[in-house]
N, C-alpha and C positions, 0 to 999 in steps of 0.2 A: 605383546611381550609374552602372557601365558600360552599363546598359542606357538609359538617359537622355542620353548622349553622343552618337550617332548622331543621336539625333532632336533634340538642340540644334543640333550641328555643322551639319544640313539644314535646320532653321528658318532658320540665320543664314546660307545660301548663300542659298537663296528669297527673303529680304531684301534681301540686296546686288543679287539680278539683278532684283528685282522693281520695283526702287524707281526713281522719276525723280532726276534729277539738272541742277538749276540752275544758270547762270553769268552772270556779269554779259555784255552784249551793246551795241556801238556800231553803227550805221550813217550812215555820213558822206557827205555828198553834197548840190548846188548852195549851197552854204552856208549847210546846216543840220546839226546834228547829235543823232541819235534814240538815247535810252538808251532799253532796257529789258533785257528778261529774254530767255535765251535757255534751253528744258530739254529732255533728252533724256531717251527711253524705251524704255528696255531693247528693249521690247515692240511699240512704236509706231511708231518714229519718232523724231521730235523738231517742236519747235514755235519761234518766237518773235513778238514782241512788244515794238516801242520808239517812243516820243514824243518831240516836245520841246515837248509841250504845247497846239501848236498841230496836228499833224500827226501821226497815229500808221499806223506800218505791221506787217504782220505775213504771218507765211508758216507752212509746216508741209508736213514732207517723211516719208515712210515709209522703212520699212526699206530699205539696198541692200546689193547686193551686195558693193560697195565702200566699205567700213567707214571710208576716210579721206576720201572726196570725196563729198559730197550736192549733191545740186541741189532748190530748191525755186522754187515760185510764189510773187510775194509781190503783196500790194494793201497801198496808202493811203487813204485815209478823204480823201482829196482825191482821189481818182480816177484815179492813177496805180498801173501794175500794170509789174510787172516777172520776170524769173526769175534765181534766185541761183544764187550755184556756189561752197562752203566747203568750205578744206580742212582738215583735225583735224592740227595738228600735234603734238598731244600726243592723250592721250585727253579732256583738258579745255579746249584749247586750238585756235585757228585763226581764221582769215578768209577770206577772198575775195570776191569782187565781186558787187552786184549792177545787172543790165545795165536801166533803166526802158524802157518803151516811149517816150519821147519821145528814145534815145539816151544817156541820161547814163547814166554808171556812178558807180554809187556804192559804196563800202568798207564791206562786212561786216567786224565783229572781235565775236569772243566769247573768253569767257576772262578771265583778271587785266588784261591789256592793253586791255580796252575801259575799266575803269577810268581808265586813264591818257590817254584821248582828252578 
């Protein structure tokens, strides 16, 4: 059993840092608003992904240096392209802006709070 310990204990770290982790995601802006999923990767990065059925956009950013602030590209399936800038106010939590090329900014939130958008 002592000798089993080590190698459970290290199974179950490999797990927790290996694994993505999911949040609910809003983006708000010209008066529409895009739910979808927002996950990050230990390993990767991070990605998301939000519609409102008629309009979906999505971005995806790599690892930085700066663990609380990412910056991504993001596109619309209508043709607008933009770049974001989120900041982790927890480790599961945050927002920030993303700026379109035609000028609008629009309101990134991920986390319990995009829920409540």
């Amino acid at each position: 059993m002592k000798r089993l310990l080590p190698y459970a204990l290290g199974l179950s770290i490999f797990t927790l840092v290996a694994c993505d982790v999911t949040h609910p995601v809003a983006v708000v802006g010209n008066g529409a608003v895009l739910r979808g999923t927002a996950t990050a990767s230990f390993t990767e990065g991070g990605w998301f992904q939000a519609t409102n059925g008629t309009v979906t956009c999505r971005g995806r950013y790599g690892l930085t240096a700066e663990p609380k602030i990412v910056t991504f590209p993001v596109s619309c399936d209508n043709g607008l392209t933009g770049v974001g800038t989120a900041h982790y106010s927890t480790p599961t939590e945050g927002g920030g802006t993303v700026t379109m090329q035609d000028g609008s900014e629009w309101k990134f939130i991920f986390g319990r709070r995009a829920l409540e958008v």
